[in-house]
Each structure stands twice: as C-alpha cells, then as structure tokens.
C-alpha positions as CSV (number, residue, x, y, z in Angstrom):
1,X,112.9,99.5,89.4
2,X,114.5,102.9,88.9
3,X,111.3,104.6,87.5
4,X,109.4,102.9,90.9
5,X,112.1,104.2,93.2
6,X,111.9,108.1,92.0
7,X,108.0,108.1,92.2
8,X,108.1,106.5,95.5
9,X,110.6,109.0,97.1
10,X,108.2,111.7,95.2
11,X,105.1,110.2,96.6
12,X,106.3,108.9,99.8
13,X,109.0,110.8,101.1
14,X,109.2,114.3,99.9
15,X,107.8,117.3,101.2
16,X,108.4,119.7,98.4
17,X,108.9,118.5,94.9
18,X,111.4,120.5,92.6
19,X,113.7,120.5,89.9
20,X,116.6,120.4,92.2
21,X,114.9,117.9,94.4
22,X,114.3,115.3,91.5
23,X,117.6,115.5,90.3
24,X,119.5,113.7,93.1
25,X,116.4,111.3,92.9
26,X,117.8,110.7,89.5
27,X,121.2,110.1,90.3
28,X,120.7,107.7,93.1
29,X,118.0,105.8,91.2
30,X,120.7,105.3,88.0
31,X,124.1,104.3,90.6
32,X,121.2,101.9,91.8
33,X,120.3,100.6,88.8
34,X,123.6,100.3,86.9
35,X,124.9,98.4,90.0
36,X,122.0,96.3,89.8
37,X,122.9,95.8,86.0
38,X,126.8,94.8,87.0
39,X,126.0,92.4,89.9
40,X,122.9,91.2,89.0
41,X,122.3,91.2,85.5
42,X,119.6,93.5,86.2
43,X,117.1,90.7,86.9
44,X,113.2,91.0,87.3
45,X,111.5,90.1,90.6
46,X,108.9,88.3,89.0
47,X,109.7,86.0,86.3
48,X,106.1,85.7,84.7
49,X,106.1,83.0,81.7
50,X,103.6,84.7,79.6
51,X,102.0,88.0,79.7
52,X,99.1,88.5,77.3
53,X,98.6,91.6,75.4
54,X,95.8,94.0,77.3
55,X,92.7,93.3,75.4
56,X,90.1,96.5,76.0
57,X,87.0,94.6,76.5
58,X,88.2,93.3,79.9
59,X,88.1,97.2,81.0
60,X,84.8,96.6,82.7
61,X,86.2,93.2,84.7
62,X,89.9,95.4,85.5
63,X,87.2,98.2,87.2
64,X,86.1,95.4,89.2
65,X,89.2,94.5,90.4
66,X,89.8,97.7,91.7
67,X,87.0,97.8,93.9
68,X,88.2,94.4,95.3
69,X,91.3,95.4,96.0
70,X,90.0,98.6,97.6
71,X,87.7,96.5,99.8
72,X,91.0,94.2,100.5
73,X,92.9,97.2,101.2
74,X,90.3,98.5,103.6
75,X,90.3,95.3,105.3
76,X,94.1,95.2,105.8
77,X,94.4,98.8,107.0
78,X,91.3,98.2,109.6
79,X,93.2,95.0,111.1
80,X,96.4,96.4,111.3
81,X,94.5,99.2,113.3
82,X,92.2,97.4,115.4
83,X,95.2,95.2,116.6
84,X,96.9,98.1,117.7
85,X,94.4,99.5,119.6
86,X,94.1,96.0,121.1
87,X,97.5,95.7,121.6
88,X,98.4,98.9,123.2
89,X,96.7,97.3,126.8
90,X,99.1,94.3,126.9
91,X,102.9,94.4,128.1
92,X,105.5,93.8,125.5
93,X,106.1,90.3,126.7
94,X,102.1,89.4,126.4
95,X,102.2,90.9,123.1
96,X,104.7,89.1,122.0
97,X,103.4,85.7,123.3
98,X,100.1,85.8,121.8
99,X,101.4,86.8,118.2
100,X,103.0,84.2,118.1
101,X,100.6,81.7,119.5
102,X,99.0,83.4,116.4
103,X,101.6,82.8,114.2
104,X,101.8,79.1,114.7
105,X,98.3,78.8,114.4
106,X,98.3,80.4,111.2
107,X,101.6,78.9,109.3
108,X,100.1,75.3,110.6
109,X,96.9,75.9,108.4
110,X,98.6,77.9,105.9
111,X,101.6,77.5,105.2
112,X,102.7,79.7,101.8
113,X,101.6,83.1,104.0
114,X,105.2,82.3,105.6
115,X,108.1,85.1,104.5
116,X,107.9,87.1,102.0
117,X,105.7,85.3,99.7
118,X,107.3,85.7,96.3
119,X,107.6,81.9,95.3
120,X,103.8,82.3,95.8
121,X,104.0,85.0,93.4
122,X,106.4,83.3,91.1
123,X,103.9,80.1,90.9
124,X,101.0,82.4,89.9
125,X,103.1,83.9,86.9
126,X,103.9,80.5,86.1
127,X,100.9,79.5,85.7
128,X,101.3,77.0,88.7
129,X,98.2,77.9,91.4
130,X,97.7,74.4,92.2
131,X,101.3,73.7,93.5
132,X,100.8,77.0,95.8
133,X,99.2,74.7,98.7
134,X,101.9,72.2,99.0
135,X,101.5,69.0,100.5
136,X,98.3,68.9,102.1
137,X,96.1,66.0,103.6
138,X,93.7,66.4,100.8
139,X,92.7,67.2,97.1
140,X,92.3,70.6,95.9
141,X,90.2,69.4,93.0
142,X,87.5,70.5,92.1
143,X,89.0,73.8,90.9
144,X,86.5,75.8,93.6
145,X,88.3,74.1,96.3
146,X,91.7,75.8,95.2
147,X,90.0,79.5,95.4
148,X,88.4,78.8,98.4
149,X,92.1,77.9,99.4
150,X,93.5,81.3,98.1
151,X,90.7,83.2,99.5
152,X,91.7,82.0,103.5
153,X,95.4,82.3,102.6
154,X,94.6,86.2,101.8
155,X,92.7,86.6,105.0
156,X,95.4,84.9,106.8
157,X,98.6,87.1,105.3
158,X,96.3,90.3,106.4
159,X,96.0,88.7,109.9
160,X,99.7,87.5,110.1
161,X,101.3,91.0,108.9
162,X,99.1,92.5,111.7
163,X,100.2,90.0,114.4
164,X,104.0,90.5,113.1
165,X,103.7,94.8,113.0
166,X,101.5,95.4,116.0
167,X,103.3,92.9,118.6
168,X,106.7,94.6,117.6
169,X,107.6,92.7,115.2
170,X,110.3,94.0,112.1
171,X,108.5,94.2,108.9
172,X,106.5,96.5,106.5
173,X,103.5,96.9,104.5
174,X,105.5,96.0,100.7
175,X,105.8,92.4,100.3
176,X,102.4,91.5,101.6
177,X,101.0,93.9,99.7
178,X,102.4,92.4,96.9
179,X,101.3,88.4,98.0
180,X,97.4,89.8,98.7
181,X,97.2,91.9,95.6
182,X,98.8,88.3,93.7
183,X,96.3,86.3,95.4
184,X,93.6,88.8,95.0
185,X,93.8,89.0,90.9
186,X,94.1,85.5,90.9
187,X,91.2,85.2,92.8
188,X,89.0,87.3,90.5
189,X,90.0,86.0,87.5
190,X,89.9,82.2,88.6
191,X,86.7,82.5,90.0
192,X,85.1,84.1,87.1
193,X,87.0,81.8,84.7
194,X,85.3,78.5,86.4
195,X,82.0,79.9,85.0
196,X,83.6,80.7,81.8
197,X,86.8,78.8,80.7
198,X,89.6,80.7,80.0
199,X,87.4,83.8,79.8
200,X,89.9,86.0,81.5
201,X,94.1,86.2,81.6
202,X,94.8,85.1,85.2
203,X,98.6,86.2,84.8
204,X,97.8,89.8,83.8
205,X,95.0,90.0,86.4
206,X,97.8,88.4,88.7
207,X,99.9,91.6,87.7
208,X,97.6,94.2,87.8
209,X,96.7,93.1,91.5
210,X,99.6,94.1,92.8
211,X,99.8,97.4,91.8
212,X,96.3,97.5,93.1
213,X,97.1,96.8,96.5
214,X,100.1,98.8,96.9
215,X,98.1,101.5,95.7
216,X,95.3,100.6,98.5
217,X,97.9,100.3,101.0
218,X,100.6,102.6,100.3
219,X,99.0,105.2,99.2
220,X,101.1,105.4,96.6
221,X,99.3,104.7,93.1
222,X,102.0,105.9,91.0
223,X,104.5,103.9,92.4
224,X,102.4,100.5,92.0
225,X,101.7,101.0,88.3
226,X,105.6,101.7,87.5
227,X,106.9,99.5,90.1
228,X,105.0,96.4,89.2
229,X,106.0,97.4,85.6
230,X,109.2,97.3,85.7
231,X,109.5,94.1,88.5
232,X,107.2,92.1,86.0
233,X,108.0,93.2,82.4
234,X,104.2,93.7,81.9
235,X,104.3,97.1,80.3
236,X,101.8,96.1,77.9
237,X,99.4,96.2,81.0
238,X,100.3,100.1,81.6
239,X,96.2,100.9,81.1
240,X,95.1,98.6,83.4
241,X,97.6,98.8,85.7
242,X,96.9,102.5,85.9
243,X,93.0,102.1,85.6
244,X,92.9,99.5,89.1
245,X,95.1,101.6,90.9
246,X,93.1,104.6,90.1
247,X,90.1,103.0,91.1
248,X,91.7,101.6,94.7
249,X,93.6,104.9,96.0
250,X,90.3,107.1,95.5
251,X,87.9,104.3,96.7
252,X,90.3,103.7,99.6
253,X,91.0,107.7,100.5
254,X,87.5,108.4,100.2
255,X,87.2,105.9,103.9
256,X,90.7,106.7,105.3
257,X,92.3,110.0,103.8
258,X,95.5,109.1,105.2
259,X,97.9,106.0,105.4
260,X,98.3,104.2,108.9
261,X,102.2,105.5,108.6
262,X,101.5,108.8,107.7
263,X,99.1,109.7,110.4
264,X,101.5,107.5,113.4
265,X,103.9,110.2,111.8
266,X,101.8,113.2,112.1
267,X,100.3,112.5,115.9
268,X,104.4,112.4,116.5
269,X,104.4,115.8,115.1
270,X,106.3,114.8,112.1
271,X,104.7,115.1,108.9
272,X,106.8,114.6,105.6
273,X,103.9,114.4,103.4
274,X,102.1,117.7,104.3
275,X,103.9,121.2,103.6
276,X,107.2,122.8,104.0
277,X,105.6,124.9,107.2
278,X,104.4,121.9,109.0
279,X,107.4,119.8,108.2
280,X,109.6,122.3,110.0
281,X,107.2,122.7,112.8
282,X,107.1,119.2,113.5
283,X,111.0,119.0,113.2
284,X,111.1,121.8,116.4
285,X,111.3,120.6,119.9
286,X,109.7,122.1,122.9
287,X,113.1,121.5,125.1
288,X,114.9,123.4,123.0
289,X,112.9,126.6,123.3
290,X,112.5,127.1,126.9
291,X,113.5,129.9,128.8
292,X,114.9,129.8,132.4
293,X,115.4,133.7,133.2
294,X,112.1,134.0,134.9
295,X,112.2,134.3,139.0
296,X,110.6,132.2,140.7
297,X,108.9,133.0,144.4
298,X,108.3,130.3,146.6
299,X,104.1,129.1,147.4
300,X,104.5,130.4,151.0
301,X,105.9,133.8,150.3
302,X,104.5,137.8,150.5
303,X,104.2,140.5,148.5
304,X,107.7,141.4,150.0
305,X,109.8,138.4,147.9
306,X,107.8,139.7,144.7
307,X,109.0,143.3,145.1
308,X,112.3,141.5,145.5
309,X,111.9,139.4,142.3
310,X,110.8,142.5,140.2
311,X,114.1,144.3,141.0
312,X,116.2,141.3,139.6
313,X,114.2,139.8,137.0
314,X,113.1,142.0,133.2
315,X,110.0,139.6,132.7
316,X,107.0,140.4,134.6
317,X,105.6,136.8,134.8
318,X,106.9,135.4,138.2
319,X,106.9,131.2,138.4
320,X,105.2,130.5,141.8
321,X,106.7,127.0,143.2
322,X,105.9,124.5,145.9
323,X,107.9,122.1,147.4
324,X,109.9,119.8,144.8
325,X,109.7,122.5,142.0
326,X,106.1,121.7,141.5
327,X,104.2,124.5,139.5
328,X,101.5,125.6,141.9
329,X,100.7,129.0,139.9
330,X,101.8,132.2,138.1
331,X,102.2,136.1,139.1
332,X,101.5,138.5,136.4
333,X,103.1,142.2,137.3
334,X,100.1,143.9,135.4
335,X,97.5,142.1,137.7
336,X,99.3,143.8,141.0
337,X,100.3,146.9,140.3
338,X,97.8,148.4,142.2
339,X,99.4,147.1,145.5
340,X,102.9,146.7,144.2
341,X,104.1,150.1,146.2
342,X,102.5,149.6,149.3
343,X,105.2,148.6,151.6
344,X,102.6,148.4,154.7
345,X,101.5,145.0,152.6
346,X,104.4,143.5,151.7
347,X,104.6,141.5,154.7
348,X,100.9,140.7,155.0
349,X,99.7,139.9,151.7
350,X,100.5,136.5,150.7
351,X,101.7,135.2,147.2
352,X,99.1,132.2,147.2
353,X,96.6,135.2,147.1
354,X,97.7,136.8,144.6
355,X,99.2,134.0,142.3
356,X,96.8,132.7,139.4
357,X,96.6,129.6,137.3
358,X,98.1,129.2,134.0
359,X,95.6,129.0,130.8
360,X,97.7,126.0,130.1
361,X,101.2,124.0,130.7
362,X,102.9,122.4,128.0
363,X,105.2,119.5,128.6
364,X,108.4,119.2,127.8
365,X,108.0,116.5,125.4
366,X,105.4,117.8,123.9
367,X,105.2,117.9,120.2
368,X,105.6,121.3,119.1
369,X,102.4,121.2,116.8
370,X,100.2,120.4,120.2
371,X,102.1,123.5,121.6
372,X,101.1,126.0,118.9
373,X,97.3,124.5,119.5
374,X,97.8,125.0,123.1
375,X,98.6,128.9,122.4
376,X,96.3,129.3,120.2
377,X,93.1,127.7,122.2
378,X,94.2,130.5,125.3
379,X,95.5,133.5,123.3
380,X,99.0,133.3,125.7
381,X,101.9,135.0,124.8
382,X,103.9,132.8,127.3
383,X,103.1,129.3,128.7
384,X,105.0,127.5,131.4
385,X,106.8,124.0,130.5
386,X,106.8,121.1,132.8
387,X,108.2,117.5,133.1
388,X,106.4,115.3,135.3
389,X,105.1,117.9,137.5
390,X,107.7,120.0,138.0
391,X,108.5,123.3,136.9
392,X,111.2,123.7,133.5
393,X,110.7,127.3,132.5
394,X,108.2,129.0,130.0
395,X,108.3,128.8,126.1
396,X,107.2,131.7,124.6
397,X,104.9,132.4,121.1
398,X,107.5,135.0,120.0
399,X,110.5,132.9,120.3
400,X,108.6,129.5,118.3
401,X,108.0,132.3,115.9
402,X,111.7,133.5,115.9
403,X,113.1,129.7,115.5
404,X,110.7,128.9,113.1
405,X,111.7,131.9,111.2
406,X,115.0,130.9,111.3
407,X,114.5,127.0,110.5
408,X,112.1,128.0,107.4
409,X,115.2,130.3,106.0
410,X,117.6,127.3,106.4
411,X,114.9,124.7,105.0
C-alpha cells in the first residue's frame, strides 16, 4: 500500500512536513512496492469477492457507522488504559500470569480473536460470516444468534489486545484494528439487514469499517481511507471511506485529543507529532548538560572554607554537601557579601547558617521538558542535579538555551 505508507509516515511519524521530507517518503514507498510487485505479484491483503458500487442513499447509514466505530474506538482506547493503570501495581511475573489466565479464557470461548485475524477478515469479504465461528457445540441459526456472536468476539479482541499490550506482551494497535472495524461493519449492516433483507452491502460496510477504526485508533484518518483502499481494491468506496473516518477521528479527538502512543511518547519527553522546538527539546538530556566546576563546602564548615572556595571557583553559587554527597543546601555569594570580609567571623559563623534551600532539584534523568517547567515555575538561572539523593552538579537555563540553539541549527 504505497499511497498508505507515505500518509502514515506523514501523519504518524513526521514532525515537519516538506518537499524535501516527502521525497524520500516517495522513494522508499516505490523500492517497497516494486519489490512487492517482483516477489509477490503485488497481492492485495484482502481478497474481497465482490465489492458493490457506493450507492449515495446509504450516506445517512455510513454516518452511523462512524459513530459506532467512534464509540468502539473509545472503548478500545479506555481498556487499553484502564489496564495499564491496573497493571502498573503487579510485578512483571503477576502480570504476566493473569494475561494469560486471560487469554485462555478468552480463545476457549472465542476462538477466531486468536492472531492476527485476517481469515476472519477474508471470510467476511467472502461473503462467509457463518463459517467465522468454527466448530461450535451449537447452531448459529437463527441469523440473530450469529451477530450476537460477532458482537462478544469484538468485545473480546478489545479485551485480548489489552491483556497482550499492557502485560508486556509484543504487538500493536493495526491488525486488531483492522478485525474490530471488520466485525464492526459487519455488525451494522447485518443487524440492520435482518429487519430488512439485503437492504444494505455487508462487504462494503465490512470495508469501510476498517478504515473507521484505524481512524478511531490510530489517529490516523488519512491513512485508513488509502490504506484500506489499496489492501482491498474498494476504491469505489473512496466517499464513504472518507465520510466514516471523518466522522470517527473528530468524534473520537473531541473525548481523547491525543493517541495512547503519542501521549506515552510525550510524558517520555519525546514528542514526534508536536513541532520542530519541542521535538528537539525532548531529544536533549539532562546528563549531558551538567556542569561540575562549582565548589562545594562541606555541611559542617565556616565562613572561613567559603572565603576559601571564592578564591578558587568563578561561580558564585557554592554546593553545600553532607555526608555521602547528599545535597543538604546552596550558598549564594550575593546573599553574604555583607560578612564576606570579616575575618573575625570566619571561624564562628557556620555554613549551615548561612546555606539556603534550592527553589528546586532536577534529577538526572529527568526529561528535559519537566526541567524547563522546573525553571520556569522558580525564575532560577541555575538548578542543582541529583541522582538518588546525591549531589551531580547544576544545569543551567543559559547553557539548555545554548544546546538548544545549537541542536535547532543542526535539526
């Protein structure tokens, strides 16, 4: 899906889109494709046996699938987060032992939500629901039974994608999207078809579904009209394809402005989706800024070791540690240089009563987004870096500026 794979990159991926940008897009997407052509005969995903032709007075019934979806999409994205919030109390091991307890419970009642799901997919275009369940201990007839079917077998993909991402499990968001959006079209237009015979195309509604979803999910609407295009061969559905994934994205972003991975992504302070600026902000590191040409004077010195400190040091913030390199507070030159010449105190005034607390510490791992909060919640010019308690050096506002500068000219 050449057309797919630039408008996901575009979507997805990039931060900044331009001429020069797209055209590397290009090139890949065409060695992709023409190697696809040579080794594959350039062969759809989904082989569907008959796609009608889009017939305008089904707009109204398309609109509605995009709301289901959109509810569908909310669903999914809410259980994916709701397990990870659930998850994040358990140890690895636990978490791992209950999705699958899960997942045995779930492929036992419902099988077809195992893998992938494409043959799922593939029976749908073919126009073959009622071999989806398999062998099971009884009849899906009547016809109601069979949606009731596909309507658990949705609900349980959404739960068994959650189980397999949130435990630690590999996967993604794609394929099930495509296997709910499938099931959900199908759905729709089966269910409104058993009060109407063959009142609406279950294949294109089939279609359109999954362009629906991965537009709900994703957050990628663009991608989902073209990709399901091109997989299917149903560019005769372009208009409804573009209407339901309309529809989903805005309903969707109007509940949850930004996708589950995009906003993992950003509280990492890494944010491709967002601008050039905060890109390269998010790409600095805190480590790699901090300066270690500040004296330190030890928690149970006098004004003495200060004067001693000022003659060998060119900052005039003084590190104050305790025992293990613990940060116990900071000396600023301008707040004592009203005693700083009297030599009758050097010995008597202590630096504990002199030393102050720092506005704010950042640590070392800190993302450098939360740092340039951090500066901006105190006013500070400098702010001292620590890793598990103990002292690293300070990070200063001018020299983020200065390597930001200098990544932004590089960018």
């Amino acid at each position: 899906a050449p057309i797919a794979g630039i408008l996901f990159a575009i979507e997805v991926l990039l931060v900044d889109v331009s001429l020069s940008s797209i055209i590397p897009l290009v090139v890949a997407s065409v060695a992709g494709s023409l190697c696809s052509i040579v080794l594959q005969q350039n062969e759809i995903l989904f082989e569907f046996s008959r796609i009608p032709s889009f017939d305008f007075h089904n707009v109204p019934f398309y609109f509605g699938l995009g709301l289901v979806c959109a509810m569908v999409s909310l669903l999914y994205l809410a259980t994916i987060q709701k397990l990870q919030n659930v998850f994040k109390a358990f140890h690895p091991i636990l978490r791992w032992g209950i999705a699958s307890i899960g997942m045995f419970g779930i492929v036992a009642l419902v099988a077809p939500v195992r893998g992938e799901g494409y043959s799922v997919i593939q029976l749908l275009g073919q126009g073959r629901a009622d071999m989806v369940p398999g062998n099971l201990p009884f009849s899906m007839e009547p016809r109601g039974y069979l949606l009731a079917f596909f309507i658990v077998m949705i609900l349980a993909k959404i739960l068994a994608t959650a189980l397999t991402l949130r435990s630690g499990g590999i996967g993604g968001s794609f394929a099930p999207s495509l296997f709910i959006g499938a099931c959900t079209g199908f759905v729709l237009a089966r269910g409104l078809n058993l009060l109407h015979p063959e009142f609406l195309p279950e294949s294109n509604f089939t279609i359109v579904g999954m362009a629906g979803m991965l537009s709900g999910i994703m957050y990628a609407p663009l991608t989902g009209v073209f990709l399901i295009a091109e997989a299917t061969g149903g560019y005769n559905l372009i208009v409804p394809l573009l209407l339901v994934s309309a529809v989903t994205h805005l309903i969707v972003i109007q509940f949850l402005p930004h996708s589950i991975e995009s906003t993992e992504m950003t509280a990492q302070g890494v944010a491709p989706t967002q601008r050039r600026d905060v890109q390269i902000l998010g790409e600095m590191q805190v480590k790699n800024l901090v300066e270690t040409d500040f004296a330190s004077l030890p928690h149970n010195g006098f004004l003495g070791d200060l004067v001693a400190a000022v003659a060998r040091s060119k900052r005039s913030l003084f590190p104050v540690l305790a025992d293990g390199q613990k940060l116990a507070g900071i000396v600023n030159l301008n707040d004592v240089t009203g005693i700083i010449f009297r030599t009758e105190l050097y010995e008597t005034v202590t630096i504990a009563s002199i030393m102050i607390q720092p506005p704010a510490t950042i640590d070392l791992h800190e993302n450098m987004r939360d740092a340039m909060e951090r500066f901006d919640q105190t006013g500070a010019w400098n702010l001292p870096v620590i890793e598990s308690g103990k002292y690293k050096g300070f990070v200063s506002r001018s020299r983020i500026f200065q390597a930001y500068r200098h990544e932004l000219k590089n960018a």
